[in-house]
Each structure stands twice: as structure tokens, then as C-alpha cells.
C-alpha positions in Angstrom: 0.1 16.1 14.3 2.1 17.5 11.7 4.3 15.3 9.5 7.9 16.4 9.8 9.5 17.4 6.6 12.4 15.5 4.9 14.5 17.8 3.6 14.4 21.4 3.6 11.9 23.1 1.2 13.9 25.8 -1.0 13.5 29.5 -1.0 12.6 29.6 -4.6 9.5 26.7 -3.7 8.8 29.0 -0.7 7.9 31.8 -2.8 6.6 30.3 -6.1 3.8 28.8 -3.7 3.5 32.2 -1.6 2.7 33.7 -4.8 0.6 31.2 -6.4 -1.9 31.4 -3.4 -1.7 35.2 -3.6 -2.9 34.7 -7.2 -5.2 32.1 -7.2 -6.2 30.7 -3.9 -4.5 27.5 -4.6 -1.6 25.6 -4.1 1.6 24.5 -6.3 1.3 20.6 -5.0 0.5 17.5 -7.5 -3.4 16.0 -6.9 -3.5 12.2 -6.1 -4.7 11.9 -9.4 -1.6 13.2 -11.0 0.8 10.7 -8.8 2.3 8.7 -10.8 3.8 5.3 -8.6 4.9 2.2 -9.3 1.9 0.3 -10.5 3.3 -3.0 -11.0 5.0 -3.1 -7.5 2.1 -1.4 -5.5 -0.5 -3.9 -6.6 1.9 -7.1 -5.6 2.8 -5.2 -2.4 -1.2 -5.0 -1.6 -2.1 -8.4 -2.8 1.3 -9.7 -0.7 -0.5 -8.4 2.2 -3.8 -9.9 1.2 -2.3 -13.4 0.8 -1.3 -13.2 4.7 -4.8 -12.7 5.6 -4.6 -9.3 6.7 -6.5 -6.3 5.6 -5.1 -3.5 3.7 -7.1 0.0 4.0 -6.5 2.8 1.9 -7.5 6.3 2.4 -7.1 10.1 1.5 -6.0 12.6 4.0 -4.5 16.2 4.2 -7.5 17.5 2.1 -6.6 14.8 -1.1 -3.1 15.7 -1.1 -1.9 12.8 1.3 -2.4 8.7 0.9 -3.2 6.5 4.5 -2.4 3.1 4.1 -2.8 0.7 7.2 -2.5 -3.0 8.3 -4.8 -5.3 10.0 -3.7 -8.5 11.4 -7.4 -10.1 12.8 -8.2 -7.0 15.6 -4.6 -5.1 15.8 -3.9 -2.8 13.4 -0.6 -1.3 12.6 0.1 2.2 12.8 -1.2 4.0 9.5 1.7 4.9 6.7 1.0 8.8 5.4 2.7 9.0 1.9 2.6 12.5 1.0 3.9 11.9 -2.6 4.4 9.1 -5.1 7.9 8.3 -3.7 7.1 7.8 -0.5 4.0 5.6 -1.3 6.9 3.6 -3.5 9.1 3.4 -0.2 6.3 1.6 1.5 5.4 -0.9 -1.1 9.5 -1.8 -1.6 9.4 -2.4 2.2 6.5 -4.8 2.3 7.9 -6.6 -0.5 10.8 -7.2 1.3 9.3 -7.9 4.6 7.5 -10.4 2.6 10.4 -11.8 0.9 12.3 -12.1 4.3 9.2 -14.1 5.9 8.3 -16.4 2.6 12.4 -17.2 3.2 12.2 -18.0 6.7 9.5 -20.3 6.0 
């Protein structure tokens, strides 16, 4: 299923990509190698995860231009998050943190 976009895409983005394709064959959308997250609060949103016990999976999707990341808890798994840019993949970790923080709180 297609994600649903965010916010609108501009006319000016509309057409710089129409036109790149026409000339190249190609798209005008950053690699997963050129995303640039937050590093520092990625890796302690992963290894916050890891200290519960539960799995983390990562994974590509949308042809490399999209990052899967899922939960296990023992057999149930939570419904994959699809980052489709650095931001969003930053949105994510801030939320675990802070589902983490909550729960290391009530504890």
C-alpha cells in the first residue's frame, strides 16, 4: 500500500524530478547512504529496545530509498515503522526514547 504523503510535494519538485527522469532515467531522492540521522540517539534508541529483551529488525524497502524498522516482543511483533527519510527515522528513535523513559519511570 502506498504510504500517504505528509505534506504536499511542490510544483517546482514536481517538475525538477519529471525532468530529471526524462534526462537520466533516475530520480532526484537522497540514497540511504547519503541520510544523515541522529547517530547518537538512534543507537540508544536500538540498544533501549535491546535491553527490554525484544528484537529490533532493520531492513530496506521501496527499492533502497525507504528504512523498515520493527519490534519483537518473544512471538508478537509490532507493526513495522517505514521511515522514508532521515527525519522520520529521527521521529521514531525520539519516540522509543520516550516510551522508554516513561516505562523506566513507572518502574
Amino acid at each position: 500500500m502506498p504510504r500517504e504523503r505528509k505534506r504536499p510535494t511542490s510544483a517546482a519538485v514536481v517538475e525538477e524530478r519529471r525532468l530529471i527522469w526524462a534526462q537520466t532515467g533516475g530520480r532526484n531522492e537522497p540514497a540511504l547512504s547519503e541520510w544523515d540521522p541522529k547517530a547518537s540517539q538512534l543507537v540508544e534508541a536500538l540498544l533501549g529496545v535491546l535491553g527490554t529483551g525484544s528484537t529490533v529488525v532493520i531492513r530496506p524497502g521501496s527499492g533502497g530509498r525507504s528504512v523498515g524498522v520493527a519490534i519483537w516482543e518473544g512471538d508478537y511483533r509490532h507493526p513495522p515503522k517505514w521511515c522514508y527519510e532521515a527525519v522520520e527515522l529521527d521521529d521514531w528513535a525520539a519516540g522509543v526514547l520516550l516510551t522508554l523513559n516513561v516505562e523506566t519511570a513507572a518502574d
